[in-house]
C-alpha positions as CSV (number, residue, x, y, z in Angstrom):
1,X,3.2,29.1,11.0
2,X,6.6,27.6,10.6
3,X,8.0,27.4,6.7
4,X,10.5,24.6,5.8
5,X,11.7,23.5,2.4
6,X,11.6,19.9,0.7
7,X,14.8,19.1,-1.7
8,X,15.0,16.0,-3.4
9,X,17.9,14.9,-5.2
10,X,16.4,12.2,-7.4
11,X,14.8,14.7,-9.3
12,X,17.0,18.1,-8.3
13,X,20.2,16.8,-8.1
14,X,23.2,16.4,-5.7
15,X,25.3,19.2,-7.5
16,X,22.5,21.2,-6.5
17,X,21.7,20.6,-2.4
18,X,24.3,23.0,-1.0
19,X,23.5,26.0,-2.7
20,X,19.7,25.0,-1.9
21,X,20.0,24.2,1.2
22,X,22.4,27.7,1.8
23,X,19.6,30.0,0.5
24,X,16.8,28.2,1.8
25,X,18.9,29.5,5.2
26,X,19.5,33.2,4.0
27,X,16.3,33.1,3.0
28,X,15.1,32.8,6.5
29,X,13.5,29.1,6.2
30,X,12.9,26.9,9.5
31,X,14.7,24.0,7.9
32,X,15.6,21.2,4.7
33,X,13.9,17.7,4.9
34,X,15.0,15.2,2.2
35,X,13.0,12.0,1.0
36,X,14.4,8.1,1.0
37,X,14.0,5.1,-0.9
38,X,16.4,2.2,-0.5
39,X,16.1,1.1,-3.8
40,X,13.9,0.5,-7.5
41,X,13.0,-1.7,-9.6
42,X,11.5,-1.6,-13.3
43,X,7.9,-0.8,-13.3
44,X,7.5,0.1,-9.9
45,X,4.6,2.6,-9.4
46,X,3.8,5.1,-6.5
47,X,0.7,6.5,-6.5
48,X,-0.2,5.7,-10.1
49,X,3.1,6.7,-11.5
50,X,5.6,4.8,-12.6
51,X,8.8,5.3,-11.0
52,X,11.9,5.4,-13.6
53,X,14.4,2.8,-12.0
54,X,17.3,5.5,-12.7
55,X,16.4,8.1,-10.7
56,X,18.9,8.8,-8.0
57,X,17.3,8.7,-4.3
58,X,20.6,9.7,-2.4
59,X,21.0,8.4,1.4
60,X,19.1,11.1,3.7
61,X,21.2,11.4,6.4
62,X,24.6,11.4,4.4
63,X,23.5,14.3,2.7
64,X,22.2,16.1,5.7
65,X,25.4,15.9,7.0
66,X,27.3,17.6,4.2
67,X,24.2,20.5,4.7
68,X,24.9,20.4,8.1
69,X,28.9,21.2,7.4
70,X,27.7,24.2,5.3
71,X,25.0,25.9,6.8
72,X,24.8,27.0,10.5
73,X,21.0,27.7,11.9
74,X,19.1,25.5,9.2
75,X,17.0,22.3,10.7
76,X,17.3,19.1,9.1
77,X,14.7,16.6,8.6
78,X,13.7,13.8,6.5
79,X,10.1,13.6,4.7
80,X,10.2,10.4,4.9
81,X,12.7,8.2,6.8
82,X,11.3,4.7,5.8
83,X,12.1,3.2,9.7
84,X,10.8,-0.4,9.3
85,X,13.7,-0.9,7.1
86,X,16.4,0.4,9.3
87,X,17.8,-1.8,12.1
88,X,17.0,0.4,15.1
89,X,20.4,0.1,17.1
90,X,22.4,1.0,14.3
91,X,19.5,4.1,12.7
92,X,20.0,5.9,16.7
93,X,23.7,5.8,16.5
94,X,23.4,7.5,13.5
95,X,20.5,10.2,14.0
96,X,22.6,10.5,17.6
97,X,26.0,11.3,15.7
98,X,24.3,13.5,13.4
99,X,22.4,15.5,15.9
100,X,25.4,15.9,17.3
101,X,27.6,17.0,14.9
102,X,25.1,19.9,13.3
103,X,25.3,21.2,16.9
104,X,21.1,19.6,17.6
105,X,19.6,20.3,14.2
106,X,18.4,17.9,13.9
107,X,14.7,18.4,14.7
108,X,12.7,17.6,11.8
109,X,12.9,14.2,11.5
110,X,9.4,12.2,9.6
111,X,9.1,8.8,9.7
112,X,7.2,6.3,7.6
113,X,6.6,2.6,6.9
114,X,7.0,2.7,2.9
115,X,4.8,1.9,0.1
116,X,6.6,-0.3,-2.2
117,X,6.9,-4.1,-1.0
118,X,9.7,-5.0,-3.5
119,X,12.0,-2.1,-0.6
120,X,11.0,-3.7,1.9
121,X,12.0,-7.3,0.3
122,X,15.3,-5.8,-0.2
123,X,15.4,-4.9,3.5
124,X,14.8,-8.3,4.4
125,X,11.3,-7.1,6.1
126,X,8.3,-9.0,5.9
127,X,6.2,-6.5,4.8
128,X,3.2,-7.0,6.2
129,X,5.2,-6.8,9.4
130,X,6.3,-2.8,9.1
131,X,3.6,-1.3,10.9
132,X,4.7,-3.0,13.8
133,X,8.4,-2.8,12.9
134,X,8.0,1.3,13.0
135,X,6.3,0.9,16.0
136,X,9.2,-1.0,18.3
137,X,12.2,1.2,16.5
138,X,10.3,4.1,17.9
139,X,10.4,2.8,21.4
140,X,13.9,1.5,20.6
141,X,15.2,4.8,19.5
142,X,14.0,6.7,22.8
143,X,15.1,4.2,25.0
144,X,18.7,4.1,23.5
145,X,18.8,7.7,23.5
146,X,17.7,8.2,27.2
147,X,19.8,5.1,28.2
148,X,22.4,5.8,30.8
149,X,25.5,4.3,32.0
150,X,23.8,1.7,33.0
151,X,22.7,0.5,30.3
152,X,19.1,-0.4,28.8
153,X,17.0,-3.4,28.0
154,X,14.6,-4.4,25.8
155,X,12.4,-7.6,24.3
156,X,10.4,-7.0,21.6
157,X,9.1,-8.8,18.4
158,X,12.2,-7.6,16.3
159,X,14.5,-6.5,18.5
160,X,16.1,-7.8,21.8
161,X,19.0,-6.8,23.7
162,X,20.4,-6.4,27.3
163,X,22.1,-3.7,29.4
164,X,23.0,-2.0,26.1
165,X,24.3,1.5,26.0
166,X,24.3,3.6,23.3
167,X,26.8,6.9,22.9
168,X,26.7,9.5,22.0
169,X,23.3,11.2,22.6
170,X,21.7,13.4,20.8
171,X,21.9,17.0,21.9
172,X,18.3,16.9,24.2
173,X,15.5,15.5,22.1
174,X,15.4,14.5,19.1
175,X,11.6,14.9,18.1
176,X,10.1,12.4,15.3
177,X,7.1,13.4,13.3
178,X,4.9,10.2,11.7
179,X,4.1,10.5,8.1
180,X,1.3,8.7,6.4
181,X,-2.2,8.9,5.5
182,X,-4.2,6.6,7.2
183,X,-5.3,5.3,10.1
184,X,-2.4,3.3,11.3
185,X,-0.4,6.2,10.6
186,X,-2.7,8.3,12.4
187,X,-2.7,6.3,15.6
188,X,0.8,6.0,15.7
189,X,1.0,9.9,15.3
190,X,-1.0,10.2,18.4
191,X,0.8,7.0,20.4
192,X,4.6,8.1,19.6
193,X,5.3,11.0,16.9
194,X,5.7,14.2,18.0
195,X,3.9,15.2,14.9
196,X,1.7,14.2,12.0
197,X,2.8,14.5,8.4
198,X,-0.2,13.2,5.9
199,X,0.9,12.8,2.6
200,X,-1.0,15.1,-0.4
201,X,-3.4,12.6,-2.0
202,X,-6.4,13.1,0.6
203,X,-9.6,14.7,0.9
204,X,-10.0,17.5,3.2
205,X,-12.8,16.0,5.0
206,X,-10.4,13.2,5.2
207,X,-7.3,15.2,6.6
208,X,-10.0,16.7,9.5
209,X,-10.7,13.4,10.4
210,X,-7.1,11.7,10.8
211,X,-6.1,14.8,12.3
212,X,-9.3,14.4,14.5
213,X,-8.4,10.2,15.4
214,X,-4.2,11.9,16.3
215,X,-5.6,14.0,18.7
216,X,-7.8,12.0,20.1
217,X,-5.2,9.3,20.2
218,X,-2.7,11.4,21.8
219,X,-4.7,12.4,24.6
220,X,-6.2,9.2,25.6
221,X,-3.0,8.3,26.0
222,X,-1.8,11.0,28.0
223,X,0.5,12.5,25.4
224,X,0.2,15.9,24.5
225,X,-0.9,17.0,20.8
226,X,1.1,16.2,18.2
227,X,2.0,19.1,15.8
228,X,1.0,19.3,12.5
229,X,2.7,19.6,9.1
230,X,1.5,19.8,5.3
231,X,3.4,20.1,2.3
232,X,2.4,23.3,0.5
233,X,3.6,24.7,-2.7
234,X,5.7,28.3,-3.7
235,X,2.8,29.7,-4.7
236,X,0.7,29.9,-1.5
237,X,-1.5,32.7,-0.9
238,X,-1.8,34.3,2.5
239,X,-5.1,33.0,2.1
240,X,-4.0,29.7,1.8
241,X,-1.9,29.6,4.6
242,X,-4.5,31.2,7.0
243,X,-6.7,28.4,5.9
244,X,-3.9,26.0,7.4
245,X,-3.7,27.7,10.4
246,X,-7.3,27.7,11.0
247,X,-7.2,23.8,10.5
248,X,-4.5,23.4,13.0
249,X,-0.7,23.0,10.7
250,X,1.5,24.1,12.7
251,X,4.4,23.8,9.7
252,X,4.4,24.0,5.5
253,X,7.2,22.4,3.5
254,X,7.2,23.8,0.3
255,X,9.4,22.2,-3.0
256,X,10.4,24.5,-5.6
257,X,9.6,22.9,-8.9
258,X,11.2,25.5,-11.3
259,X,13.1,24.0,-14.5
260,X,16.7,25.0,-13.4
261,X,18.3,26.0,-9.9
262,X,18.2,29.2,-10.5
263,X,14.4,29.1,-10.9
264,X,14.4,26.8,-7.5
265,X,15.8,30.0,-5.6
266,X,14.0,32.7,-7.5
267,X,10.9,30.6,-5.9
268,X,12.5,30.3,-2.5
269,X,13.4,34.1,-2.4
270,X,10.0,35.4,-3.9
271,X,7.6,32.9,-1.4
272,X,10.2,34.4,1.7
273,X,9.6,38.3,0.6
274,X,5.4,37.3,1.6
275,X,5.9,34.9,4.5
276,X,9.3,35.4,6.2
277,X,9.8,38.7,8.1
278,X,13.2,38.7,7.8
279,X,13.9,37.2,4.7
């Protein structure tokens, strides 16, 4: 079992991230994802709860590369990137220049479709279109990234473009996990991610049964299985976490959700003294 942490700044705080993100590394973590949402709104609700239209969603990937400038073995990731409402061309420069400059880090990379339709207006995305939106960026992404000299083509529904080449490129792959809780999300894991990372708000009979459909997807379509990841808490039992194992998560993020920072690495220090060997 792999152990990475979740840090969000909206409710944690930018002053906050580098001293996280440096002891979640000295603590012996696999990695730091961050959240995104492009923007709020008054009233808007996720998952029942009201969001409060201040809170500060910083950009992902500009703050995983200040981490990236101040730590040296930690992964970076996102939990989730929302993809349907980045333009693909431009989102694998940027994962490409990123990857790049934290020396190929960055290998933790989730991607989702977004839950609020008032982002998505924002965007300029239909969206009743970002299913399929997610889809084509994901083909988009590889096939920039695997372009050559050459140059690439490709005619989609969103995006179109000839003989196009795209530099630099990331440092091998850059793998890219699907987030999401249902079916779609579930298929997709199986037809492109590289992973599957459901959200917390199902059933465990539900969970077998996605995880069941990305498999099953996967191999069907030749790929091989998809990893699995859960978000998990700092205070896991061992019991717990051989309960994971058993039902195939491969990875746990956990989020510390102590009053004060120092609290946030008292958690991170005491859940590495049971789980990571060389914390």
């Amino acid at each position: 079992m792999r152990f990475a942490v979740s840090y969000n700044p909206a409710f944690h705080g930018l002053e906050g991230l580098v001293a996280f993100a440096r002891h979640a590394e000295a603590c012996g973590f696999e990695g730091l994802l961050l959240p995104e949402h492009l923007a709020s709104r008054p009233g808007a609700e996720l998952g029942g709860w009201e969001i409060p239209p201040t809170l500060p969603y910083a950009d992902p990937l500009e703050c995983l590369a200040h981490v990236a400038a101040v730590t040296d073995r930690l992964l970076l990731g996102t939990g989730v990137l929302l993809l349907p409402y980045h333009q693909p061309v431009t989102l694998a420069k940027r994962l490409a220049t990123l990857d790049v400059l934290s020396g190929g880090r960055l290998r933790l990379v989730t991607v989702g479709v977004g839950a609020l339709p008032h982002e998505a207006s924002a965007a300029g995305v239909d969206y009743r279109t970002r299913g399929r939106r997610a889809d084509e960026a994901l083909d988009v992404l590889r096939l920039l990234w695997t372009g050559g000299p050459e140059g690439v083509s490709h005619h989609g529904e969103f995006v179109e473009f000839d003989e196009l080449c795209s530099y630099p490129k990331p440092v091998g792959t850059i793998p890219i996990r699907v987030g999401g809780s249902s079916r779609a999300a579930a298929r997709r894991a199986g037809l492109r991610g590289d992973g599957w990372f459901p959200g917390g708000s199902l059933t465990a009979e539900d969970r077998v049964a996605l995880f069941d459909l990305v498999r099953e997807t996967a191999a069907a379509s030749g790929r091989p299985a998809p990893d699995y990841t859960r978000w998990g808490s700092t205070d896991l039992t061992p019991e717990a976490v051989d309960a994971l194992a058993t039902e195939g998560v491969t990875r746990v993020v956990v989020s510390a959700a102590g009053a004060d920072p120092q609290e946030w690495l008292d958690e991170l220090s005491a859940f590495a003294a049971k789980f990571l060997s060389h914390a």
